[in-house]
C-alpha positions as CSV (number, residue, x, y, z in Angstrom):
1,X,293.6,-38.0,156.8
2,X,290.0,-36.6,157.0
3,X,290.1,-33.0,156.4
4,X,286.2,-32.8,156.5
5,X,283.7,-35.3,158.1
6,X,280.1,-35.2,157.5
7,X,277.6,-37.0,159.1
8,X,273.7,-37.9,159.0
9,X,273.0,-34.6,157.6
10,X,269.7,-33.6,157.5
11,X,268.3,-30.8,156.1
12,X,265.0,-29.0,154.6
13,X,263.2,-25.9,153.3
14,X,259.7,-26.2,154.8
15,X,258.2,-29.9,153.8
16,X,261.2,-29.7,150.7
17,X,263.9,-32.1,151.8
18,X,267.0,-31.5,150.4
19,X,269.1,-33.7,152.4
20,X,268.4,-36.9,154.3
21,X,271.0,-38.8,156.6
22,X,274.0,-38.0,153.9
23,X,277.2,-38.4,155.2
24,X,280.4,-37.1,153.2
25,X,284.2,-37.5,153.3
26,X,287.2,-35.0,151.9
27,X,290.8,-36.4,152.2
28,X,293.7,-34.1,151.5
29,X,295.0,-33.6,148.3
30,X,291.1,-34.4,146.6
31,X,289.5,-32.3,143.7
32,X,286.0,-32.5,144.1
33,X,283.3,-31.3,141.6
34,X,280.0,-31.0,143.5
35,X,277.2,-31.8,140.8
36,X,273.6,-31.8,140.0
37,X,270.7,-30.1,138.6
38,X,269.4,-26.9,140.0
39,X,268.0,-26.5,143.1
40,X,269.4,-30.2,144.5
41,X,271.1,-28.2,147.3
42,X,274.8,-27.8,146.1
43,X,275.1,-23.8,147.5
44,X,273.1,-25.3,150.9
45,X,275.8,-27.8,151.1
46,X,278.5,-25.1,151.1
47,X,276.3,-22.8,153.5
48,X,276.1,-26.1,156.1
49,X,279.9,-26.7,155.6
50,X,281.0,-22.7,156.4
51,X,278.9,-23.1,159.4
52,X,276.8,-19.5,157.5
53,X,273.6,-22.3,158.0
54,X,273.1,-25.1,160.8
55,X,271.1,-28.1,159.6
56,X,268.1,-29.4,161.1
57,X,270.3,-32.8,161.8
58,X,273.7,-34.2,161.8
59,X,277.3,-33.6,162.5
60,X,279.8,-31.1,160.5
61,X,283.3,-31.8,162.0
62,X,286.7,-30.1,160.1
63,X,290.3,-31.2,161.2
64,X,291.8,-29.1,163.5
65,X,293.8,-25.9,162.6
66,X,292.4,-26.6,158.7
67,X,292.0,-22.4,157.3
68,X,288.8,-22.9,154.3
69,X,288.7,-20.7,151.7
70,X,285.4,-19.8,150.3
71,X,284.3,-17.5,147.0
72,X,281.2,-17.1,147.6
73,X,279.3,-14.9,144.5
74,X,277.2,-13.5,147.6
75,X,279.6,-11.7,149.5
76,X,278.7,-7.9,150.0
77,X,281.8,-5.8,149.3
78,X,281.1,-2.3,151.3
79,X,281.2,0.9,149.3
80,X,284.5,2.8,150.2
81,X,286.7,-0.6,150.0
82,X,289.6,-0.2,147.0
83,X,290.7,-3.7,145.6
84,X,293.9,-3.1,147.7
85,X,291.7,-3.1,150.6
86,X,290.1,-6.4,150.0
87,X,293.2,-8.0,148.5
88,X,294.9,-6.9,152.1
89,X,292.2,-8.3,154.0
90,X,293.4,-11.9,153.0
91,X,296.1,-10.8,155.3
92,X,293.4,-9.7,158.3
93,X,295.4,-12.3,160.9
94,X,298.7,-11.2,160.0
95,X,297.9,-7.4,160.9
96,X,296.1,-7.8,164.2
97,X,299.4,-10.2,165.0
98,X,301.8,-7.5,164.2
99,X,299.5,-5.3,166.4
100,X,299.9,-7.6,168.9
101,X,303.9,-7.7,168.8
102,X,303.1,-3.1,168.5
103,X,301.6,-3.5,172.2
104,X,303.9,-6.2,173.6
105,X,307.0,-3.7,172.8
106,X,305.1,-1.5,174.3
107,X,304.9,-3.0,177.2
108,X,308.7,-4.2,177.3
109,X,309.5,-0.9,179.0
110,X,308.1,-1.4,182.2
111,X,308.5,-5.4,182.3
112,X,310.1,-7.2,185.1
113,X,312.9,-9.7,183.9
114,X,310.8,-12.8,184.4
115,X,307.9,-11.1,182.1
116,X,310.7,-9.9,179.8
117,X,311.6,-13.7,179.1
118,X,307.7,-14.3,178.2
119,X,307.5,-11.3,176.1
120,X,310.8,-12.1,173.8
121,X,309.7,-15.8,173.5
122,X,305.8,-14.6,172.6
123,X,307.7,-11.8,170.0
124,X,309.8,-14.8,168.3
125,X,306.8,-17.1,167.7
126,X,305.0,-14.0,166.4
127,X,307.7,-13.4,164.2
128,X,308.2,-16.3,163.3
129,X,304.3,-16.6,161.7
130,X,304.6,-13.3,160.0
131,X,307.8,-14.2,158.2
132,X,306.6,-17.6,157.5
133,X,303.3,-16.1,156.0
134,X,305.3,-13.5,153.7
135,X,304.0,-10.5,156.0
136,X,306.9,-8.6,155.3
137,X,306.2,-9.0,151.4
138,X,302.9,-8.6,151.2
139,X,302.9,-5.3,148.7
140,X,304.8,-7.1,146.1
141,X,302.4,-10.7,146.2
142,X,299.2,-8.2,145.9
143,X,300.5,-6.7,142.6
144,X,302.0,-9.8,141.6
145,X,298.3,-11.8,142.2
146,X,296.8,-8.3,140.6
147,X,298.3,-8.5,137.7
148,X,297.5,-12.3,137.1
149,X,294.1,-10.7,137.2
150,X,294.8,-8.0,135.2
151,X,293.2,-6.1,138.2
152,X,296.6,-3.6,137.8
153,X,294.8,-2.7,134.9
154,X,291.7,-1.3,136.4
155,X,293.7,0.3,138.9
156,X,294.1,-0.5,142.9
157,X,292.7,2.2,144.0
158,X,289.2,2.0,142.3
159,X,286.2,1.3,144.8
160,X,284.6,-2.0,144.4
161,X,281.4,-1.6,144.2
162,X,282.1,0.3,140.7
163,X,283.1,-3.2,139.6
164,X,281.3,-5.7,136.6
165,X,280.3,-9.0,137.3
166,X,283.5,-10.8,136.2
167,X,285.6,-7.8,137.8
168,X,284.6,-8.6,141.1
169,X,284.6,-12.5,140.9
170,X,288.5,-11.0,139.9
171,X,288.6,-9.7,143.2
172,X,287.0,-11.9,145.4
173,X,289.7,-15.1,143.7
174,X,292.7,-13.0,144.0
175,X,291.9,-12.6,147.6
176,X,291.1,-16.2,148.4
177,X,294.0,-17.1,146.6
178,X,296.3,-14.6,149.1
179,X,294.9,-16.6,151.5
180,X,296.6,-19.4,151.0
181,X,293.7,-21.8,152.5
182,X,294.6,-25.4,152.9
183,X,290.9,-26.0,151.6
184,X,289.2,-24.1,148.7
185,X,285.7,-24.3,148.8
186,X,284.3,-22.6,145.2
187,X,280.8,-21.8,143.7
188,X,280.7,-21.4,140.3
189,X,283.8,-19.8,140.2
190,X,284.2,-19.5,136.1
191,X,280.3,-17.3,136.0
192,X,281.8,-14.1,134.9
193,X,285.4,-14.5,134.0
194,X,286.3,-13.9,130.5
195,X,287.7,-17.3,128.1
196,X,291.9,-16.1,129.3
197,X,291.1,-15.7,133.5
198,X,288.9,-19.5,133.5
199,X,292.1,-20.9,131.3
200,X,294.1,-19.3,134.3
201,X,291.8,-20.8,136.7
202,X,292.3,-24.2,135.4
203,X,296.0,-24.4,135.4
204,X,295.9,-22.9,138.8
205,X,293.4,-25.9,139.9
206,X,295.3,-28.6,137.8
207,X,298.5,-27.5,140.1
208,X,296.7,-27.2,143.2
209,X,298.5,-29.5,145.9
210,X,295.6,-29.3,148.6
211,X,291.7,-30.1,148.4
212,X,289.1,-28.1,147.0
213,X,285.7,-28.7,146.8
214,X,283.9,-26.9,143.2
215,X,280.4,-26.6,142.3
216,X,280.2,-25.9,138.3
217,X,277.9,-26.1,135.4
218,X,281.0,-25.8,133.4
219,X,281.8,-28.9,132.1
220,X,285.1,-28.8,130.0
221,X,286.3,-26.1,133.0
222,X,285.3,-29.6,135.6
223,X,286.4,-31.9,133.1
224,X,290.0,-31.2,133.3
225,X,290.5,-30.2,137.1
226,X,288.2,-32.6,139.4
227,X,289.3,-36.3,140.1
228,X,286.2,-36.9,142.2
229,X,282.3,-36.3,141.9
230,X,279.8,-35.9,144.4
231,X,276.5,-36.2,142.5
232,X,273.8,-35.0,144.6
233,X,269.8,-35.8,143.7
234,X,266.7,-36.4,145.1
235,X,268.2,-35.5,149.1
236,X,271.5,-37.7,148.2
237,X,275.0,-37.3,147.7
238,X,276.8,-40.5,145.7
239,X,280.5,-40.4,145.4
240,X,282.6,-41.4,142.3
241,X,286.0,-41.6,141.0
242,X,286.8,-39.7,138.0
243,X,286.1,-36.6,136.1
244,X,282.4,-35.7,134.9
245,X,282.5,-37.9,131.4
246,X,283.5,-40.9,133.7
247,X,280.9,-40.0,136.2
248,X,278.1,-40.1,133.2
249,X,279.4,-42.9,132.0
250,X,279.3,-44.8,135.5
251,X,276.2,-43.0,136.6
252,X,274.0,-44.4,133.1
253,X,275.6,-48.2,134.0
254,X,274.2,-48.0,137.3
255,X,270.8,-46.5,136.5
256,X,270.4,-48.9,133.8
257,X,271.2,-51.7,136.2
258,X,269.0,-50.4,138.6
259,X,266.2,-49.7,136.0
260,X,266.4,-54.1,134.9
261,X,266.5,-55.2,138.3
262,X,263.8,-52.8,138.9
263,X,261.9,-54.7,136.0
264,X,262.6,-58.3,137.3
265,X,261.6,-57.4,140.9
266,X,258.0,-56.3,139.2
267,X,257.3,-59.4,137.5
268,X,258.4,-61.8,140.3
269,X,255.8,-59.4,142.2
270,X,253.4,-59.4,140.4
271,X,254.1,-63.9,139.8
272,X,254.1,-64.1,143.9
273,X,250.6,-62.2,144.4
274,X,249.1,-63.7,141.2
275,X,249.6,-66.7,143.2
276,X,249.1,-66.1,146.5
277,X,245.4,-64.4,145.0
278,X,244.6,-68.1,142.9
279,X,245.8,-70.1,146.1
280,X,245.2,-68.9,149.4
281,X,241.4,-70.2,149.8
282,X,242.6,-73.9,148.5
283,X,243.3,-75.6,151.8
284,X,245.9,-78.2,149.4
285,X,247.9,-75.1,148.2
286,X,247.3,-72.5,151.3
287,X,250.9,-72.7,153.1
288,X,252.5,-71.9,149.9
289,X,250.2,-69.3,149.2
290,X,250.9,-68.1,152.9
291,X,254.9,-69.1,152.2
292,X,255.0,-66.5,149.2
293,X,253.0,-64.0,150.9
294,X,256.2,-63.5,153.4
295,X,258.1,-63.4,150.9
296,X,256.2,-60.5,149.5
297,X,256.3,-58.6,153.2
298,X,259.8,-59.1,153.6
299,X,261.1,-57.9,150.1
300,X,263.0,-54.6,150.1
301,X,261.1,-53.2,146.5
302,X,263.2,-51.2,144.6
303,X,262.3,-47.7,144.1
304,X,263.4,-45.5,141.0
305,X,263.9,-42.1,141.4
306,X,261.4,-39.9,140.4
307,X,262.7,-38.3,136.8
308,X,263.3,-34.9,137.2
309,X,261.7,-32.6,135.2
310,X,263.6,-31.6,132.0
311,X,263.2,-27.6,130.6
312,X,261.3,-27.0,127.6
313,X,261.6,-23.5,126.2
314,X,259.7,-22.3,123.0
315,X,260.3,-18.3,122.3
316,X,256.8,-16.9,121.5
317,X,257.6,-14.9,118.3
318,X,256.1,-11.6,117.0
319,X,255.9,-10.2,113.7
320,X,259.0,-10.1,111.6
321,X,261.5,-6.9,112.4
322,X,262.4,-4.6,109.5
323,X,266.0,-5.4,108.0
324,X,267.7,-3.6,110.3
325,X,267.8,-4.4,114.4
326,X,269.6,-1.3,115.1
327,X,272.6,0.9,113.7
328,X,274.7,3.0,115.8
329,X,276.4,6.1,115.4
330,X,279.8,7.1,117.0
331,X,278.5,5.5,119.9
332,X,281.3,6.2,122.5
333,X,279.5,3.9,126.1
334,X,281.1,4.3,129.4
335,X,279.2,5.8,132.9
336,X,281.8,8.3,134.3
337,X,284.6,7.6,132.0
338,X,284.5,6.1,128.2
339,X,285.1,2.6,128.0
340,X,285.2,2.4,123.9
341,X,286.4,4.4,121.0
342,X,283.3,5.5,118.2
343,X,281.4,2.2,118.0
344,X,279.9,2.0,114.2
345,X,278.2,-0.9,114.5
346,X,274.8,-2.5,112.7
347,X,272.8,-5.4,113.3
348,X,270.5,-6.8,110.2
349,X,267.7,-9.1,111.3
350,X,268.1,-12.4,111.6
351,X,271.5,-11.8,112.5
352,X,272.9,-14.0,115.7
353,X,275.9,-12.0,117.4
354,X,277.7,-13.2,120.2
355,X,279.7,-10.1,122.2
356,X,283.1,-11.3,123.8
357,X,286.0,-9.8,125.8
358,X,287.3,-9.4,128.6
359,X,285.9,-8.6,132.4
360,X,284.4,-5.0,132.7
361,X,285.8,-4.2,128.9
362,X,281.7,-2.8,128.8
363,X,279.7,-5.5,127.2
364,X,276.8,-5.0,129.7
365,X,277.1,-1.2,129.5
366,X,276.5,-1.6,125.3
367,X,273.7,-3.9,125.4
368,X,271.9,-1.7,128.2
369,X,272.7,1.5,126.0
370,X,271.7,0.2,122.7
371,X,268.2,-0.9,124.7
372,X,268.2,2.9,126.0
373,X,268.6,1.6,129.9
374,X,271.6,4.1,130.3
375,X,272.7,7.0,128.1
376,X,275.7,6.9,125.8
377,X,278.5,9.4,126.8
378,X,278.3,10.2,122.9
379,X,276.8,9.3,119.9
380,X,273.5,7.3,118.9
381,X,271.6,4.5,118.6
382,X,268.8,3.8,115.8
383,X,266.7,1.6,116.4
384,X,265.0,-0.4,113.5
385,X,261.5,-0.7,113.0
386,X,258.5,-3.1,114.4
387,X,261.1,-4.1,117.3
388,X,259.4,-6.1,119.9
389,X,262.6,-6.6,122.5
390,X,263.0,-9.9,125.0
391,X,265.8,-8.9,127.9
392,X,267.9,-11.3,129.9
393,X,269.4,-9.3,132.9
394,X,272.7,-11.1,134.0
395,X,271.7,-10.7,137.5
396,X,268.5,-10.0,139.6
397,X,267.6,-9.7,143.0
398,X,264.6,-11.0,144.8
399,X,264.2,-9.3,148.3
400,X,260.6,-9.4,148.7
401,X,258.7,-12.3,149.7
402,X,256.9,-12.7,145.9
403,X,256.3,-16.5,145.0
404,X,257.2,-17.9,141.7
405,X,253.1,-17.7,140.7
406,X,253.0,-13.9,141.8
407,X,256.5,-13.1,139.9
408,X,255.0,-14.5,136.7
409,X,251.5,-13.2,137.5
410,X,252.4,-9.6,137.7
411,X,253.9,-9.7,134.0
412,X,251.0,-11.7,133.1
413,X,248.2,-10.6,135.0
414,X,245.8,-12.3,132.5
415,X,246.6,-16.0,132.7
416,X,245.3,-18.3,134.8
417,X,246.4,-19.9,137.8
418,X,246.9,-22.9,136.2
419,X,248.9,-21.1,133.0
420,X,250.7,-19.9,135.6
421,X,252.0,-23.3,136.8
422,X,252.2,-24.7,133.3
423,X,254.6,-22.5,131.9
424,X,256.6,-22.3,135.6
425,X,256.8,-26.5,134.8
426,X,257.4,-26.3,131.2
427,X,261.1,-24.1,132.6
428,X,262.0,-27.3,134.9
429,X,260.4,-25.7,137.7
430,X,258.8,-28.4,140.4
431,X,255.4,-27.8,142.2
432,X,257.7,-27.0,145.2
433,X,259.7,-24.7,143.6
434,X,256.4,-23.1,141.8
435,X,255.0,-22.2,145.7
436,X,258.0,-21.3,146.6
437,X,259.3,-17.8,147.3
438,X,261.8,-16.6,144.4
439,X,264.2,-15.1,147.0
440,X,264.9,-18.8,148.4
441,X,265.9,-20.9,145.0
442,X,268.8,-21.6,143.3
443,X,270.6,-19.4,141.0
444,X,269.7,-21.7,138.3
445,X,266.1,-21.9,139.2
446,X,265.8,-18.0,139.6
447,X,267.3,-17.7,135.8
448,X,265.0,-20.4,135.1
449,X,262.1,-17.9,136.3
450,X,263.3,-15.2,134.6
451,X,263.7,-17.2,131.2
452,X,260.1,-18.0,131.6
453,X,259.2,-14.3,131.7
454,X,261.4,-14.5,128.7
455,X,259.9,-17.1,126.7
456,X,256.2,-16.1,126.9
457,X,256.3,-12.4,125.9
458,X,256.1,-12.4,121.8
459,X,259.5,-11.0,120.8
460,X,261.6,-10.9,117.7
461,X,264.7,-9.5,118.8
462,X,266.8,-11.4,122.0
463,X,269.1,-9.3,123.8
464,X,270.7,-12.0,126.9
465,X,273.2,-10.7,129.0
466,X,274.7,-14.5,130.3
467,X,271.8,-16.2,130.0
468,X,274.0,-20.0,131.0
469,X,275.5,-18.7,134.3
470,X,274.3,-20.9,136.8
471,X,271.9,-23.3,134.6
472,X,272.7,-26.9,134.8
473,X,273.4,-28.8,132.0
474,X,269.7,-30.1,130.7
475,X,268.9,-26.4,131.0
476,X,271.8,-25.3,128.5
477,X,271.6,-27.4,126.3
478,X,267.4,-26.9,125.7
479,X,268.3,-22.8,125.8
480,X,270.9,-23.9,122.9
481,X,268.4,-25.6,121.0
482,X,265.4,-22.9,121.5
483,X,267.7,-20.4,120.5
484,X,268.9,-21.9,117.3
485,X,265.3,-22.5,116.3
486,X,264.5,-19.0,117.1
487,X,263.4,-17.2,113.6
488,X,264.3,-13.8,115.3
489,X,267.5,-11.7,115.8
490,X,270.1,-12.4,119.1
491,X,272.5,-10.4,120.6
492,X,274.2,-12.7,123.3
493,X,276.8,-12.2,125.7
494,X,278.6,-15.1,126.7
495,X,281.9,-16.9,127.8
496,X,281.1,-20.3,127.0
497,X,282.4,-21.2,123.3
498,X,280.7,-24.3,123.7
499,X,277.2,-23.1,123.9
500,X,277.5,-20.4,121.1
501,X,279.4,-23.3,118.8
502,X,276.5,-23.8,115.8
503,X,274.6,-20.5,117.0
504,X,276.1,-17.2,116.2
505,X,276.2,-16.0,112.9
506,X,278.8,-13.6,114.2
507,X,280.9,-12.8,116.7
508,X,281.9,-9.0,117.9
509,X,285.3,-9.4,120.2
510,X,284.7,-5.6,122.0
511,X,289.0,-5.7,122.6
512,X,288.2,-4.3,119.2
513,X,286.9,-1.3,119.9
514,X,288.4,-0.1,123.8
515,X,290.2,2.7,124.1
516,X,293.9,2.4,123.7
């Protein structure tokens, strides 16, 4: 049974298509993995689906009584919410039904006995629902999902917008998985979450008995729980069987296929109007002249797709660093509250360091205190000498109408126009995407901007806060190789073993160094 049906769709960002006439199926019981570069329209899928964007054409229709879970990244959490607020808000339909049975035996009181037999029937469905949806035990499944997250740990009662990155992703799963939705719709679910909560996540997927739909640049995370793929490029969406290896391996058949029969259809093309060109004006030889040229009109010519354009990232490097990066002293980080015992750390140059642990154990807080963006709660930080310092925020907001051009312009104000666009393309950016305003792209193509910032300020010391959230994987894998030819010193946050495999020269685990 069709749990979603999409049809026709339609859809664009000014004269940027991103869709045109796809059509899409999910049967129960499918794992999907959504895939594709950045900016091919994988979150605007998921918008059109929610119904949070309509489409310029085409026809959305879900089964009836079907409840869709969605983590969206985006989702504002309001200042004043505790996680036991938002964990309880999975269970939003449950309370205003209880407040409806509150008002009905209310009412009782004053009923006649033919409204009395309505009320009691109404109360026993209603009761029914609540004890069929656990209402009665809802206290003991919100610590019980808590501490899967370890969110126990960071205590129910703390205020949500205090969270990390990873700590509300935490959040925001825990509550979709309270839900209990019969459809889970997920964007990048695994950007954030520590190595131990996306080996949860997996099991949790592998198990899942209902469809779910997942967008991911994660590969061995997609790898193991998707048994579809939904490739979508240049305004498409092609389905096929399998995980993401056997998608590749499908996908470069079929493109080679296409590329040969692209190669025969030339050369009988360009046979037919070599001899249509020597024939036509011979009255002996015209009608097959006139017989080829019909042949010509009436051929459906093969297209190939226009080859996206692959990232190229070279790190414009300054003068060599003294020996040491930076050395701290008793540094104790933390904002209200310490998050780490004395921290005697030191960083030599040319050193690669890779910073792991958990969700909100403080890596962001040390690399913003070692770079002086926030104070320690104690202790110091010495910084070495000749230190010309690249920064990779993990996040960034665009809110203004700036275009890519302007964004790049006001950190460079003396390049050209057409630098400008040169090193925008040179980071996989399209013309498009160049004129386009920053606030409208993809995650990945926003990073993409940033990295560009990145890349052509002269640095010798890197300090990237999850620099591979949302990039696809052309875009990974180029960072991986840029970064390894880098002759300066990196300090890298990052949960993706795969990426830092054959780059770090060390790696810190900060579970070392928390407070007990």
């Amino acid at each position: 049974m069709s749990i979603l049906t999409v049809e026709n769709l339609s859809h664009g960002f000014g004269d940027r298509a991103i869709f045109n006439n796809v059509s899409f199926r999910l049967l129960k019981g499918e794992h999907v993995g959504f895939v594709g570069a950045n900016g091919e329209g994988k979150s605007t899928f998921m918008s059109i689906i929610t119904g949070s964007l309509q489409p310029d054409e085409g026809k959305i229709e879900w089964s009836k009584n079907v409840h869709v879970g969605y983590l969206d990244q985006h989702t504002v959490l309001e200042k004043g919410m505790t996680i036991r607020d938002v964990l309880k808000s999975a269970y939003g339909e449950l309370f205003a039904l209880e407040e409806k049975m509150n008002s009905i035996c209310d009412k009782m009181c004053a009923a006649s006995e033919e409204e009395m037999t309505a009320m009691m029937e109404e109360l026993g469905e209603i009761q029914d629902t609540l004890t069929a949806h656990d209402f009665y035990v809802l206290d003991s499944k919100i610590d019980e999902i808590g501490r899967a997250f370890d969110l126990d740990e960071l205590g129910f009662d703390k205020d949500v917008t205090e969270l990390s990155g990873g700590q509300r992703t935490k959040v925001l799963l825990a509550k979709l998985l309270l839900e209990k939705p019969d459809i889970l719709l997920l964007d990048e679910p695994t950007n954030y979450l520590d190595a131990e909560h996306i080996a949860w996540l997996k099991r949790y997927l592998i198990n899942y008995e209902n469809a779910f739909i997942l967008i991911s640049h994660d590969i061995p995370f997609l790898n193991d729980v998707v048994n579809l793929i939904y490739h979508v490029e240049n305004a498409e969406i092609t389905r096929y069987v399998g995980n993401y290896e056997k998608f590749q391996e499908v996908y470069a058949v079929k493109k080679a296929q296409l590329e040969a029969a692209y190669r025969r259809q030339q050369q009988e093309i360009d046979e037919l109007k070599d001899f249509v060109a020597r024939n036509k004006a011979r009255v002996s030889t015209r009608n097959m002249a006139m017989s080829r040229q019909k042949k010509l009109d009436k051929m459906d010519v093969i297209e190939l797709s226009k080859e996206k354009p692959k990232p190229e990232f070279v790190f414009k490097e300054a003068r060599a660093a003294g020996r040491y990066i930076f050395e701290t002293h008793d540094l104790v980080i933390g904002y209200n509250e310490p998050l780490s015992l004395p921290m005697n750390l030191v960083m030599e140059r040319g050193q690669k360091i890779v910073i792991v642990g958990a969700n909100g154990i403080g890596k962001t807080t040390l690399l913003k205190s070692i770079l002086g963006l926030i104070p320690p709660l104690s202790g110091s930080t010495e910084l070495g000498d000749y230190l010309y310092t690249g920064y990779f925020e993990q996040e960034h907001k665009y809110e203004d109408n700036t275009t890519c051009i302007d964004e790049i312009w006001k950190e460079f104000p003396s390049m050209t126009q057409y630098e400008v666009r040169s090193a925008l393309a040179k980071c996989g950016l399209t013309t498009k995407h160049i004129e386009s305003m920053v606030k409208v792209l993809s995650g990945g193509e926003q990073a993409k901007v940033r990295l560009c910032k990145l890349i052509n300020r002269e640095s010798n010391v890197l300090l990237l806060d999850e620099p591979t959230n949302h990039l696809d994987a052309d875009a990974k894998d180029e960072l991986k190789r840029a970064l390894k030819e880098y002759k300066g010193s990196i300090l890298l946050i990052c949960h993706e073993p795969e990426f830092y495999d054959g780059l770090a020269t060390d790696v810190w685990n900060l579970k070392e160094f928390l407070r007990k």
